[in-house]
N, C-alpha and C positions, 0 to 999 in steps of 0.2 A: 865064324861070325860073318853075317851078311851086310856089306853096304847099306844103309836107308836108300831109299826110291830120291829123295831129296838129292842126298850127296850125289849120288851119279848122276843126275840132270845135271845138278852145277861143274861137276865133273868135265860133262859130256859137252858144256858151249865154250869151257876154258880151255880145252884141247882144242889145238887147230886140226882142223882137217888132214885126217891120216893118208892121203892120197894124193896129193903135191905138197913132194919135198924137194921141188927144185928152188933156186936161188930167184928164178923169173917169176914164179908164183908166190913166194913170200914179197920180194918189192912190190907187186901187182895186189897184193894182201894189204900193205905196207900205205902204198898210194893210197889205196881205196876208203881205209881209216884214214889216213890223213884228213883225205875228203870230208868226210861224214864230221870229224872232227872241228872241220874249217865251215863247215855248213850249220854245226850245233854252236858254234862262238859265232855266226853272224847272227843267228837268231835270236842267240842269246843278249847280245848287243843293239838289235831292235827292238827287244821287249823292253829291255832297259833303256833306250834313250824316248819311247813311249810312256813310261811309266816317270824319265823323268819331264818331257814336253808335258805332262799332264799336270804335275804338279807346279811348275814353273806358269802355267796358267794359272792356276788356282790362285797362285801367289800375285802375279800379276793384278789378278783384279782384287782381292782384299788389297792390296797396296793403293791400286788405284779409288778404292771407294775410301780408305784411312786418309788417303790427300783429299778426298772432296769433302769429305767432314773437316779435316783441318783448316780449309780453308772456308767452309762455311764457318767456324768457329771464331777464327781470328777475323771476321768480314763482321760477324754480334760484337764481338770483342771493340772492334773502333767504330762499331754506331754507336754502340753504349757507353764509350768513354766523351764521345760527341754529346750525346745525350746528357752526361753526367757536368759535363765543364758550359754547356751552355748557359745554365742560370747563371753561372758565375763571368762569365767573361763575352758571353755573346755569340751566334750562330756562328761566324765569319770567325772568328779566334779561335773558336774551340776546333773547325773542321781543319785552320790550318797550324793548329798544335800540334791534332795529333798527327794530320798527313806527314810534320815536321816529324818527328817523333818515330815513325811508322818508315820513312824514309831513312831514317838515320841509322834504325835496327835491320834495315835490309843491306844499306851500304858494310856495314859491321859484319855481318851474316856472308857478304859478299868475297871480302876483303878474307875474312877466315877461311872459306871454302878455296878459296886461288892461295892462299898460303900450304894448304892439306894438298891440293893437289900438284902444287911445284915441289914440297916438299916426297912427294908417293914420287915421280919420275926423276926425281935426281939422284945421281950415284952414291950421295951423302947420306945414306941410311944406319942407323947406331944399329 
């Protein structure tokens, strides 16, 4: 029974080289994959920190265009509560309701985010 043409190719690149079997030509063997090893992980490591720089863009700007809608949002949100309290109480009361009002929920909003974050840096973690 004959080898296949196949098996002996794969044979033939998995065997080292039958003509240096010194000790200096195996490390020199040795170094050289090293190399080639340490050359295919930096590549591999710049494909990947591209692939993530690109998506970290991506996200970047949807994030930044989700803030410009929210804030367009909540900017109709207090002309139309202006809008709404005017009949009832007057230009001058109703813009400083809500500015009251809108001032209060920032201070609150404020006050949580500095709690969240003394809480994440102190050694007090459950």
């Amino acid at each position: 029974m004959s080898i296949p043409q196949a098996d002996q190719d794969e044979q033939a690149k998995a065997a080292p080289p039958p003509d240096d079997s010194s000790v200096r030509a195996s490390v020199a063997r040795l170094v050289a994959s090293g190399k080639e090893l340490a050359e295919a992980e930096l590549e591999w490591a710049k494909v990947k920190g591209a692939v993530l720089a690109d998506g970290l863009r991506k996200w970047l700007v949807m994030a930044a265009l989700a803030l410009v809608f929210l804030v367009m949002g909540v900017t109709i949100l207090i002309v139309s509560a202006i809008i709404a309290l005017v009949p009832l109480v007057g230009l001058l009361a109703a813009s400083l309701i809500v500015a009251g009002i809108s001032i209060v929920a920032a201070i609150i909003c404020a006050l949580v985010a500095r709690r969240i974050f003394t809480e994440l840096f102190s050694g007090d973690t459950p």
